[in-house]
N, C-alpha and C positions, 0 to 999 in steps of 0.2 A: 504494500500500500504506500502511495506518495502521502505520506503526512505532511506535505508541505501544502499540499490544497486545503489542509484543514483552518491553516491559521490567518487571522483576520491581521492587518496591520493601520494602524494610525499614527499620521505622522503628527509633527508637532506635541508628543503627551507624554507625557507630565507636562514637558516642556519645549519652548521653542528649539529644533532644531534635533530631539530624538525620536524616532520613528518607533513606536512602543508594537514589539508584536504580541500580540494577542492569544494566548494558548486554552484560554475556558471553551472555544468552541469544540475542544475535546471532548470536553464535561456534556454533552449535548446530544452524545451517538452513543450508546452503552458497546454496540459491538466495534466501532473506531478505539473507545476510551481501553476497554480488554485488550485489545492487540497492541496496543499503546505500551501499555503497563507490563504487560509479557516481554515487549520487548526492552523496556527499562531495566526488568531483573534480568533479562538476560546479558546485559550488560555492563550490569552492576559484578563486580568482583569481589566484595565483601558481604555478607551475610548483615553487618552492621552498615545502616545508613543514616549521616549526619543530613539533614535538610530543616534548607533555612523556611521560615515560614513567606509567605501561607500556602504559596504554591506548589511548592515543595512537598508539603504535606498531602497535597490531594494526590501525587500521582507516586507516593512512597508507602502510604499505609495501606492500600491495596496486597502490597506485596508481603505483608503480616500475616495476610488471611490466605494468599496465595502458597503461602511456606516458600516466596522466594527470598524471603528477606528476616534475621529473626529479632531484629531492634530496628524502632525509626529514632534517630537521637533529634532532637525538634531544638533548630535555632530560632529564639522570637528578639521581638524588639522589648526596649523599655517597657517594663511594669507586665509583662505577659505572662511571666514563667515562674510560680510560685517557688520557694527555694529557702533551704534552712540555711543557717549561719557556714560560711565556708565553703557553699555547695556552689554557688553563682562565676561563672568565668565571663568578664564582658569584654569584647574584641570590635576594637575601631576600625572600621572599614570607610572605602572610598569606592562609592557609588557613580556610574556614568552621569548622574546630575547631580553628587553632593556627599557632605560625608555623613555617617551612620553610627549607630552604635548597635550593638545585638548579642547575645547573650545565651549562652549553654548552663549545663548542668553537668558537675562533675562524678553525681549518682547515675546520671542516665548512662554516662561510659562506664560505669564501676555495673551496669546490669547488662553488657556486650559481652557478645560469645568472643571467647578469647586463643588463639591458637598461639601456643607455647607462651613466653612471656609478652607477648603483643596482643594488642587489641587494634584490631584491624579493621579501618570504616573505608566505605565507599563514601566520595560527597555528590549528593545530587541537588541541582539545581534545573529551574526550567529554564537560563536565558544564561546564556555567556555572551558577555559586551566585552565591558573593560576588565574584567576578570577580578577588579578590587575585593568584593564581598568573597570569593570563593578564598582568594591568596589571605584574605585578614583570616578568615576560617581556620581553613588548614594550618596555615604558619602557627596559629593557638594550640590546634588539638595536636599537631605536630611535639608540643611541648611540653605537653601534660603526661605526667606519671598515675595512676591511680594507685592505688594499694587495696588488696581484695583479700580478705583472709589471713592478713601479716603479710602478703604476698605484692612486690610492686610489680606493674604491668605496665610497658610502654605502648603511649596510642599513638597509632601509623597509620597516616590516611593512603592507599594503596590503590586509587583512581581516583578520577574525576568523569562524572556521566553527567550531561544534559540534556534535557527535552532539545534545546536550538542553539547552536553557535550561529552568530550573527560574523561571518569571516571576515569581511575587509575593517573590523575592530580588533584591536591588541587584545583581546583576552586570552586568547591561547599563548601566546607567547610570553604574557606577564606570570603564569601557572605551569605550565609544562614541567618548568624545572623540581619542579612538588613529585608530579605523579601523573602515571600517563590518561592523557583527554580524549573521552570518547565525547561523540554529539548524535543524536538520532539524526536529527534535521538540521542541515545546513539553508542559512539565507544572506544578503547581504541589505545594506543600510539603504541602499540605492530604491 
């Protein structure tokens, strides 16, 4: 299937001069959204998947129920992610129109299936632009140690999958050096 006829684009949104593509018209065909999502786990190379909200979320927790995936680790924004003392990692990123702030949980990696002393995540995102929110991501969880049981575990993000790489922007090439980047669907800005 060309999943690229599926997605709608407008230009000028948020802002003047980015062309926001559009990937809810996914959400709209149940038998589009299934072949979708099969082929995101099939792409995914970790069992653990880190994804930023919100979008993230819709085409990663499928794969829970699916048995392709067996943790979604959920990146939100300010005030979204309840969180006890010492539990909160927050990671500044630069967004194609501006900069951000977003925020994990050091229990949700401490509940990832874990192969030898690593904890091994896929990151999925729907849009690769300027690759800032994935690079501020990874370089985070890239750095964190968890300790399980007396036991300390290094987390390794082990790919990169997205719904769309938008090509004629730097995102692949500000990421690459992380881990290698897969894209379902390729488009350009044009």
């Amino acid at each position: 299937m060309d999943y690229k006829e599926v997605l709608k684009f407008y230009p000028n949104f948020p802002i003047h001069g980015v062309n926001f593509v559009d990937i809810i018209p996914f959400l709209q065909d149940k038998d589009i959204f299934r072949s979708l999502v099969d082929d995101i786990g099939a792409a995914c190379g970790s069992p653990n998947i880190v994804a930023p909200e919100a979008r993230g979320f819709l085409f990663t927790a499928p794969l829970l129920y699916s048995g392709m995936a067996e943790n979604v680790i959920p990146v939100r924004k300010k005030g979204k992610l309840p969180f006890a003392e010492g539990d909160l990692i927050a990671v500044d990123i630069v967004k194609e129109y501006g900069k951000d702030q977003v925020f994990y949980r050091l229990s949700d990696l401490a509940a990832c299936k874990r192969e030898g002393d690593i904890i091994p995540i896929t990151f999925f995102d729907d849009i690769l632009a300027t690759g800032g929110t994935a690079r501020g991501i990874v370089e985070s969880l890239n750095s964190q140690k968890v300790t399980i049981d007396g036991k300390e575990y290094k987390v390794k993000v082990t790919d990169f999958v997205f719904l769309v790489e938008i090509d004629d922007l730097p995102g692949r090439s500000i990421i690459e050096d992380l881990a290698p980047v897969k894209a379902l669907i390729h488009v350009t800005e044009g």
